[in-house]
PAVOGU-583814 format. One record per residue (C-alpha): x, y, z. Coordinates in steps of 0.05 Angstrom, whole numbers. Layout:
PAVOGU-583814
R | X | Y | Z
R | X | Y | Z
...
end
This chain:
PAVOGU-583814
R | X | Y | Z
R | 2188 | 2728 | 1245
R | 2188 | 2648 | 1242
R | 2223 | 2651 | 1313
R | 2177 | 2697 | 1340
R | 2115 | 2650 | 1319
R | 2147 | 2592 | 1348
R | 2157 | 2627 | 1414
R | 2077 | 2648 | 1404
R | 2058 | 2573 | 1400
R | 2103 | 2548 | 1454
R | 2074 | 2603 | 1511
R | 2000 | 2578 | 1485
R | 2015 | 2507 | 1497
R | 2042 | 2527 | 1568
R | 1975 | 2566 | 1580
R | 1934 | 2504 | 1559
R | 1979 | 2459 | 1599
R | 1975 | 2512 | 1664
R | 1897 | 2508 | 1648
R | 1886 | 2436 | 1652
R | 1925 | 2424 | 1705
R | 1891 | 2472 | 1743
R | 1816 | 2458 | 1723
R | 1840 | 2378 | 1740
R | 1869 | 2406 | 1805
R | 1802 | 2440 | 1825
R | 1761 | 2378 | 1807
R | 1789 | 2330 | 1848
R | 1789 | 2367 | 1907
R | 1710 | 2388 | 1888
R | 1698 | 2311 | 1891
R | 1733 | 2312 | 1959
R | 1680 | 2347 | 1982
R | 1622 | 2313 | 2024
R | 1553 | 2318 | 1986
R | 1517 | 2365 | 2035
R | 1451 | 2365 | 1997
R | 1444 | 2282 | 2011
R | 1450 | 2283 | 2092
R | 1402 | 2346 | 2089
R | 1342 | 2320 | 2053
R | 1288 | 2304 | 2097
R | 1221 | 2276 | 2090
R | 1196 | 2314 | 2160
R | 1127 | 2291 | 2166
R | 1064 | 2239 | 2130
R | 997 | 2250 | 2154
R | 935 | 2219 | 2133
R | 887 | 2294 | 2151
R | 812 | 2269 | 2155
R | 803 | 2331 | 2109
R | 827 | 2294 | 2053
R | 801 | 2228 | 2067
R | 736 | 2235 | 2089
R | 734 | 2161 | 2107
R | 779 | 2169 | 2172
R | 757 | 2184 | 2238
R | 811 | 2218 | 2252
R | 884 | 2244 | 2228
R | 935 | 2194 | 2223
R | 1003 | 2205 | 2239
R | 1065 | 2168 | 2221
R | 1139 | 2170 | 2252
R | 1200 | 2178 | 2218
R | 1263 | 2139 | 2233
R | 1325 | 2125 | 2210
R | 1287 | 2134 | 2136
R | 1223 | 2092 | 2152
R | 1164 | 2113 | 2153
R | 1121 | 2080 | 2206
R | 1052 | 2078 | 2214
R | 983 | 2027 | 2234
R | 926 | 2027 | 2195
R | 865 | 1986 | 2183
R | 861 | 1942 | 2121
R | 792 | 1979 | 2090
R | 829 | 2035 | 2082
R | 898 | 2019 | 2033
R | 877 | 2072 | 1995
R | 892 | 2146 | 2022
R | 917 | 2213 | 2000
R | 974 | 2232 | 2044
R | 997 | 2308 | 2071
R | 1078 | 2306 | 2067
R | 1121 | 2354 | 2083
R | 1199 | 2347 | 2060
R | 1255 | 2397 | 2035
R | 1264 | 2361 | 1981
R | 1247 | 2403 | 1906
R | 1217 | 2333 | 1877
R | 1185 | 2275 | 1912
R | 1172 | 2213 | 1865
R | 1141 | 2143 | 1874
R | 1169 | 2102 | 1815
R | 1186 | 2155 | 1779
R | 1118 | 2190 | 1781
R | 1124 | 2258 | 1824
R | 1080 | 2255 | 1886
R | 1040 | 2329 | 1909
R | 1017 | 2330 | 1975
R | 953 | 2326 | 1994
R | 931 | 2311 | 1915
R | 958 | 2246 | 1894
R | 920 | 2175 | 1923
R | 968 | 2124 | 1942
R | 966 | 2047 | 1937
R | 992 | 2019 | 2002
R | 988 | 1956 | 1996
R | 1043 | 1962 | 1961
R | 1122 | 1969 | 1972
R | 1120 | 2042 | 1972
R | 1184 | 2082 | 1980
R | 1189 | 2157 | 1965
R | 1244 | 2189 | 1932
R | 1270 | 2256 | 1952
R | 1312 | 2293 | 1900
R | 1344 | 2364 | 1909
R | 1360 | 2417 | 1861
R | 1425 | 2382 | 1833
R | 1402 | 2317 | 1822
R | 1418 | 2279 | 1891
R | 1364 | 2234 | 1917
R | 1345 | 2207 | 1983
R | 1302 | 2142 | 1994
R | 1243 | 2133 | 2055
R | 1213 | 2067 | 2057
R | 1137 | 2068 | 2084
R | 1122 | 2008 | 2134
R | 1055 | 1994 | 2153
R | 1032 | 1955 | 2212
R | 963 | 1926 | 2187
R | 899 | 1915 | 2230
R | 842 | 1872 | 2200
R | 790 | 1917 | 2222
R | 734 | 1874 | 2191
R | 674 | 1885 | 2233
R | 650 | 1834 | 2277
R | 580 | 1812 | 2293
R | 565 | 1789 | 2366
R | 487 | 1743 | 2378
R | 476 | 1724 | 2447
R | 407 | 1680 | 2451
R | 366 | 1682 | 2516
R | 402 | 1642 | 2560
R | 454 | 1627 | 2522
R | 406 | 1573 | 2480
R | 448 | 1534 | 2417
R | 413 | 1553 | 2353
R | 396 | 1485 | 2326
R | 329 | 1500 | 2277
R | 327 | 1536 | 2211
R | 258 | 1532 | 2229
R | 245 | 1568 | 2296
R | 288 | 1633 | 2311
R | 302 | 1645 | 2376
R | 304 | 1713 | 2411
R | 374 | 1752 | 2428
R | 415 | 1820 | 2428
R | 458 | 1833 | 2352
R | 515 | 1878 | 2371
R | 559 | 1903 | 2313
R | 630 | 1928 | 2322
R | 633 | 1969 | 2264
R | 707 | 1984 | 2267
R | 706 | 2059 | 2264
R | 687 | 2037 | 2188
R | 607 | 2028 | 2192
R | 563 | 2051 | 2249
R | 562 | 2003 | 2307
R | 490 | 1975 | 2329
R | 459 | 1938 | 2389
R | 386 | 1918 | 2374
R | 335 | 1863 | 2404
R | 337 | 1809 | 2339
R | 318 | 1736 | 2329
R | 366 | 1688 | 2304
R | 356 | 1614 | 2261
R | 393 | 1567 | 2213
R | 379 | 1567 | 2139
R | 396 | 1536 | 2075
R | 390 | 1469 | 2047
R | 446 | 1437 | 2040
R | 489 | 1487 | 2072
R | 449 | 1475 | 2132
R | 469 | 1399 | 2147
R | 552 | 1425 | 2140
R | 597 | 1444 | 2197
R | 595 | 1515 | 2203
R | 522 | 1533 | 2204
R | 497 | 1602 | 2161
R | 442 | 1637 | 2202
R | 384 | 1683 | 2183
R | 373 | 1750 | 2227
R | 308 | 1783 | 2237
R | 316 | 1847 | 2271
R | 262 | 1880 | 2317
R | 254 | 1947 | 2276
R | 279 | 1964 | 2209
R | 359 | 1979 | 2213
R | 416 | 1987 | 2169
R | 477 | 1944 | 2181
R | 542 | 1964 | 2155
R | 513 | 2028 | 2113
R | 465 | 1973 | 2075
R | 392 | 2001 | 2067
R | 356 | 1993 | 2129
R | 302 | 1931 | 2133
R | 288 | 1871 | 2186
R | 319 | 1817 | 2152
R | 387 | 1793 | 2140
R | 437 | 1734 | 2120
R | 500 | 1704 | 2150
R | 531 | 1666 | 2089
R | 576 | 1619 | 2127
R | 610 | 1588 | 2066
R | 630 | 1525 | 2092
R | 652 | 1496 | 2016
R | 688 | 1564 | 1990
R | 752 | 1565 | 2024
R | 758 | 1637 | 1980
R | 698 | 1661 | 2012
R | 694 | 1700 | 1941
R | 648 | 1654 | 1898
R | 569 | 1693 | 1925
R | 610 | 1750 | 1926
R | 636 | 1750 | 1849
R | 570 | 1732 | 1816
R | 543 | 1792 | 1860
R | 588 | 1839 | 1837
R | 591 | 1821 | 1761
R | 511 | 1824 | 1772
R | 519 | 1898 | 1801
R | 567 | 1922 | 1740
R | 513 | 1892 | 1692
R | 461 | 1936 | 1732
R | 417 | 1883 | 1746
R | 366 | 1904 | 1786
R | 366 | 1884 | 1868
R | 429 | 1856 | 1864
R | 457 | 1841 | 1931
R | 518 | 1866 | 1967
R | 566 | 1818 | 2003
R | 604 | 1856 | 2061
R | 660 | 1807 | 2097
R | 650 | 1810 | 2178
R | 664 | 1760 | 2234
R | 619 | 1728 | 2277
R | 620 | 1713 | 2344
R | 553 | 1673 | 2373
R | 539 | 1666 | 2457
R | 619 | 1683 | 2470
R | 639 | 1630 | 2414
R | 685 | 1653 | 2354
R | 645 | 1628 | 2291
R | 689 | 1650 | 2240
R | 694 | 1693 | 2174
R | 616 | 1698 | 2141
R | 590 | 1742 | 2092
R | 540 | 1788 | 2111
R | 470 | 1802 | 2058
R | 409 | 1822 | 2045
R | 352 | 1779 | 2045
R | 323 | 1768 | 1984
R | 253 | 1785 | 1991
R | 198 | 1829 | 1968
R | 208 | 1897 | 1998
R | 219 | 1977 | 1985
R | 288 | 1962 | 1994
R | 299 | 1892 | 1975
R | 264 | 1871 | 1909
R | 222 | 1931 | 1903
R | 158 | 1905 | 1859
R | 98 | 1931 | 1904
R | 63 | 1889 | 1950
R | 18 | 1868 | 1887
R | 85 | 1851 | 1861
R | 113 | 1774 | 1851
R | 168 | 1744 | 1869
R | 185 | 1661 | 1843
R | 245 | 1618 | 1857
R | 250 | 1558 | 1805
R | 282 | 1505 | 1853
R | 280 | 1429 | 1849
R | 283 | 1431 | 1926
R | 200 | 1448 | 1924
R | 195 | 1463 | 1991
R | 150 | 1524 | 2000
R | 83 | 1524 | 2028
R | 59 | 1552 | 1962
R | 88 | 1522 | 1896
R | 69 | 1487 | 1826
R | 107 | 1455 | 1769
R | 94 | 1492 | 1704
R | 60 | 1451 | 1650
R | 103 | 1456 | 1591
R | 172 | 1450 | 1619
R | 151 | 1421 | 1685
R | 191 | 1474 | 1726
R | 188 | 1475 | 1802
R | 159 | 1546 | 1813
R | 154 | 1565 | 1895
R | 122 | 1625 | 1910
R | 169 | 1668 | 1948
R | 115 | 1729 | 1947
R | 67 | 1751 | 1955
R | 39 | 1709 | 2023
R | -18 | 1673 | 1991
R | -95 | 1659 | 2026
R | -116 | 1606 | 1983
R | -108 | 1559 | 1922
R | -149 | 1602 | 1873
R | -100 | 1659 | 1880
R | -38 | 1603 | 1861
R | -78 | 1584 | 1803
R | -73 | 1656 | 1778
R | 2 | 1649 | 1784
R | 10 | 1590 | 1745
R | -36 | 1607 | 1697
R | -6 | 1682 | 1685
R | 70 | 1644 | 1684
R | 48 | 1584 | 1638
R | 15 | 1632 | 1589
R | 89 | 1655 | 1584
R | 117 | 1589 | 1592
R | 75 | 1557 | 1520
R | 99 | 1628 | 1478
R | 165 | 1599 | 1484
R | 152 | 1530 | 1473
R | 104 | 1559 | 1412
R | 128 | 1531 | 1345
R | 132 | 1604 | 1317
R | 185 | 1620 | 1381
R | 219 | 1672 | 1373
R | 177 | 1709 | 1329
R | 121 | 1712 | 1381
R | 94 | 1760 | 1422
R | 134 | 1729 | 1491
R | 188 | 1787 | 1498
R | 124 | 1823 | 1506
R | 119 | 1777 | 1578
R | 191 | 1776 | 1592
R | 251 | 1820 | 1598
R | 298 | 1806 | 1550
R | 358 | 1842 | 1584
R | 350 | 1811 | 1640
R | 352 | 1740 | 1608
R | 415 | 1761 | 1577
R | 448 | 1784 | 1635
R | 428 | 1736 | 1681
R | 457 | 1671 | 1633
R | 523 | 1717 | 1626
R | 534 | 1718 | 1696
R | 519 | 1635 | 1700
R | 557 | 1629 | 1647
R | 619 | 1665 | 1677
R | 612 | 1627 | 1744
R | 596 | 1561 | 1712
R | 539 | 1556 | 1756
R | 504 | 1499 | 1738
R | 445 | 1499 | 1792
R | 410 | 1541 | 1730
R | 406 | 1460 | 1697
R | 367 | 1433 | 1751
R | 341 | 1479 | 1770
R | 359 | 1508 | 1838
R | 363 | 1582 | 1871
R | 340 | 1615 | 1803
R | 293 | 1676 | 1820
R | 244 | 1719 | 1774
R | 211 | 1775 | 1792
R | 167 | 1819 | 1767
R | 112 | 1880 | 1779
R | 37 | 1877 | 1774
R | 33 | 1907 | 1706
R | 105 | 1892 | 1686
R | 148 | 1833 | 1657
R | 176 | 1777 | 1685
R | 241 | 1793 | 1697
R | 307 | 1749 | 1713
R | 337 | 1752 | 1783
R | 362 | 1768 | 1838
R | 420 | 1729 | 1836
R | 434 | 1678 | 1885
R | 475 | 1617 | 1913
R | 537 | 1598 | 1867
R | 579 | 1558 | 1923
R | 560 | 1499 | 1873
R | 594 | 1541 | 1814
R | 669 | 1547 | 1782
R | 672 | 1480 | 1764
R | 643 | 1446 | 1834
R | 586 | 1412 | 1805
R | 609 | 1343 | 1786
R | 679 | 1344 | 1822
R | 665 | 1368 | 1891
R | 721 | 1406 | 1876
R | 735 | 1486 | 1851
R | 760 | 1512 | 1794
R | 749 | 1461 | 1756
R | 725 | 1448 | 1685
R | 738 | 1530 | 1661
R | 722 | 1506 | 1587
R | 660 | 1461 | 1607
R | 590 | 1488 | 1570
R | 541 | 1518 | 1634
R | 481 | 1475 | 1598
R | 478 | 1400 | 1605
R | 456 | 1357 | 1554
R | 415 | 1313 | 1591
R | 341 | 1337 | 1584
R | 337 | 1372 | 1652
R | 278 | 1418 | 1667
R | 316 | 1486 | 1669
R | 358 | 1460 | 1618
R | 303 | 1457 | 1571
R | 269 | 1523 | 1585
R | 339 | 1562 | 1582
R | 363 | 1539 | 1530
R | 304 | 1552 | 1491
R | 310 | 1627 | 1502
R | 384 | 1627 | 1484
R | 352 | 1604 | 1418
R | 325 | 1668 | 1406
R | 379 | 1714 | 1354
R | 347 | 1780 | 1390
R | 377 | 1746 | 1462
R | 433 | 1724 | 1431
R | 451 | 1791 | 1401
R | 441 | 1825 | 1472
R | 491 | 1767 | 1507
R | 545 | 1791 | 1455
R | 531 | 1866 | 1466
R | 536 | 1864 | 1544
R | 592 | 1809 | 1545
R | 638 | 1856 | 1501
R | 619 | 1918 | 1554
R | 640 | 1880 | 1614
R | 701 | 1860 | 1584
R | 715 | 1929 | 1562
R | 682 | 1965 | 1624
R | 678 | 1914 | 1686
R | 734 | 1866 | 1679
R | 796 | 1898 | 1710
R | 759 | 1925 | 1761
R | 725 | 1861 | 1779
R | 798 | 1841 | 1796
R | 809 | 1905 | 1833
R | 754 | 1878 | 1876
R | 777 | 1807 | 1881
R | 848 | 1831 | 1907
R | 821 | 1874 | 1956
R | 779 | 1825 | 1986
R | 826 | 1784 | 1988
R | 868 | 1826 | 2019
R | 819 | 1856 | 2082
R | 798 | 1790 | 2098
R | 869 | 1748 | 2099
R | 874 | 1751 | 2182
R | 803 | 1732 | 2183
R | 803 | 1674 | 2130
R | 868 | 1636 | 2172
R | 819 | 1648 | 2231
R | 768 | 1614 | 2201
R | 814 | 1560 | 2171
R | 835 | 1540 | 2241
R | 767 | 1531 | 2265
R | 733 | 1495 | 2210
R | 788 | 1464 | 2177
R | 769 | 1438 | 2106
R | 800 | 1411 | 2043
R | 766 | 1467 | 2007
R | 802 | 1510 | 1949
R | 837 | 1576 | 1986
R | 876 | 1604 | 1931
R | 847 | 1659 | 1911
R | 903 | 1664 | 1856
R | 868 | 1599 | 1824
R | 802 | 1641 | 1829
R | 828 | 1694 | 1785
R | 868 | 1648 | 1742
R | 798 | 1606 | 1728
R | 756 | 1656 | 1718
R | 817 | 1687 | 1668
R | 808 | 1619 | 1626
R | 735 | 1623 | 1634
R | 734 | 1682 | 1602
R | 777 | 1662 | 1546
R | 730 | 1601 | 1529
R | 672 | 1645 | 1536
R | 700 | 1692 | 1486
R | 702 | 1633 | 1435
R | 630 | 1607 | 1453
R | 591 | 1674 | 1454
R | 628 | 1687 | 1383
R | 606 | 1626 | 1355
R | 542 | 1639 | 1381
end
């Protein structure tokens, strides 16, 4: 019986022996084998379908080689949601699985697609992009070719716009002049359009008149743009849009601008009636119709209405310095004058100086109010901060990101501003919408910054090679400033 067990154990030992051997055998000549599923995955086609992105024209179609993916597109449109077609059972962009014709794509970025079959195997196509700048491009010829040398007398031409397939293109009879103040005196010149009929240029709401920022100063080109922008996430009312374009005047390249509205009183524009009334504090006093306010001796021009005669300015200033002595009344803030002014608006309007470090409001320069017949004066729209992000003082951007916006010098708008700040009811409403924009506005701020940045690059070396200038470019810095701006303005609204 012991013999026969023995014999037992020894033929199981031989069966686990044959086993291995042959299980070993048949794996190493399984890895032998080539991996079919890798040569046949295919990515077979990428389409951009107008369908799905109603923004195109018209399909796009990229080639496949030798696992690129190659394809042109314009720079406006980084954003798309592609139609692919592949054998493959998973397709994944850093590790997140990719649906045709439901997930948007980010191609700006390095994007590569993984293709994975059934067992695991995975197959890499890189997508290359060939990008076009596509900003459009504004053409003025003057009669005769005749230099625009005035900011005071326009001169008559043809506008032609070049949309680029991404706004309507236009050809209208316009008028053309300089403007500004001290923009006006720099190198590259900013121009004010006045077109024959009412028209909308580049999907903005149709009216005659129109500004060319040239921003000479803002090697960026983001600084009007910015303060826009955080004015439009604050919904402040008639904020205006900044669209990038490039400018070509009588057959001469002019460089990268930034196309706006005009601000001005109209259905589209700032929108407070004709009995409506629009004021621009500015130290420059150089309108036709103006006064300095009795209390806080503020420039105030009168922007509109277009007045006939001096009795109808002295209802202005009388109707404004009625305002004007609530807050300088000894029992400020627990008056009636938030009855005469919006106190949103004042809250808004210092956030977004405050942000920018625009410090124009000190003087003060550029700073517009606005309000209807039988309404309340009412802060903005927004306007001019090439002097802001630290320039004021230093001739120099970015700049000063912990520097208080209010001087402490006695100046005029300095006085008046800070005054309201005073108030705990406008203090309270600073704190509330600072903590929304933060929460609500702030990334995507950044979102916009980067993909300015990134339409206009071709066009901002243009311009750099035709008005060269010591002038900040970085945009990086821009983002890094306004990232310690924010951080000192966290500490000084708290301590508010």
């Amino acid at each position: 019986m012991h013999k026969l067990f023995k014999q037992s154990n020894l033929i199981y030992f031989y069966l686990i022996i044959s086993f291995i051997s042959v299980v070993g055998c048949t794996k190493n000549e399984t890895s032998s084998l080539p991996e079919i599923e890798d040569t046949n995955l295919v990515f077979e086609s990428l389409v951009f379908e107008k369908k799905n992105n109603p923004n195109l024209s018209e399909d796009i179609v990229f080639d496949i080689t030798d696992g690129i993916i190659n394809g042109k597109l314009k720079k406006y449109f980084f954003n798309a949601i592609p139609t692919f077609s592949t054998n493959a059972t998973i397709v994944e962009i850093n590790g997140l699985e990719q649906i045709s014709e439901k997930n948007s794509v980010d191609f700006r970025k390095l994007i590569t697609y993984n293709l994975k079959s059934a067992s695991g195997t995975v197959k890499a196509y890189t997508v290359n992009i060939s990008w076009d700048d596509a900003l459009a491009h504004i053409y003025f010829n003057t009669e005769g070719g005749a230099p625009i040398i005035s900011k005071d007398d326009y001169l008559y031409g043809v506008l032609t716009i070049d949309g680029q397939s991404r706004y309507e293109d236009l050809v209208i009879d316009s008028r053309i002049k300089g403007r500004g103040n001290s923009t006006w005196v720099l190198p590259k010149k900013p121009y004010k359009l006045k077109l024959s009929e009412d028209a909308s240029i580049l999907g903005l709401a149709p009216e005659k008149d129109w500004v060319l920022l040239a921003d000479y100063l803002d090697g960026t080109h983001l600084l009007n743009a910015v303060a826009f922008k955080v004015g439009q996430m604050l919904e402040m009312p008639f904020t205006n849009t900044i669209i990038p374009v490039e400018v070509t005047i009588n057959n001469e390249y002019q460089g990268l601008y930034n196309l706006t509205e005009q601000v001005e009183v109209k259905s589209n524009r700032v929108n407070v009636g004709k009995d409506g009334l629009l004021l621009e504090l500015d130290a420059n006093y150089d309108e036709e119709w103006q006064f300095k306010s009795a209390t806080y001796n503020l420039p105030v021009l009168i922007k509109d209405p277009e007045l006939d005669n001096t009795s109808e300015l002295a209802a202005i200033k009388s109707d404004f310095e009625t305002l004007e002595e609530l807050i300088a009344a000894d029992n400020f803030p627990n008056n009636n004058y938030r009855d005469y002014i919006d106190d949103i608006s004042i809250a808004k309007y210092l956030i977004v100086y405050m942000l920018t470090l625009n410090e124009e409001i000190n003087h003060p320069k550029s700073t517009y109010i606005h309000k209807t017949a039988t309404g309340k004066y009412t802060m903005g729209p927004l306007w001019d901060f090439d002097w802001g992000y630290g320039y004021e003082g230093t001739g120099w951007h970015f700049n000063n990101y912990n520097k208080d916006l209010f001087w402490s010098n006695p100046s005029k708008g300095t006085k008046f501003f800070t005054r309201l700040m005073s108030d705990p009811i406008i203090e309270a409403l600073i704190k509330e919408y600072w903590e929304d924009f933060k929460a609500n506005h702030y990334s995507d701020l950044m979102d916009y910054i980067n993909e300015y940045d990134f339409i206009t690059q071709g066009a901002k070396a243009r311009n750099s090679s035709l008005w060269p200038h010591n002038n900040e470019k970085d945009v990086d810095k821009l983002k890094q400033w306004i990232e310690n701006r924010i951080s000192y303005m966290n500490t000084f609204i708290n301590n508010l």
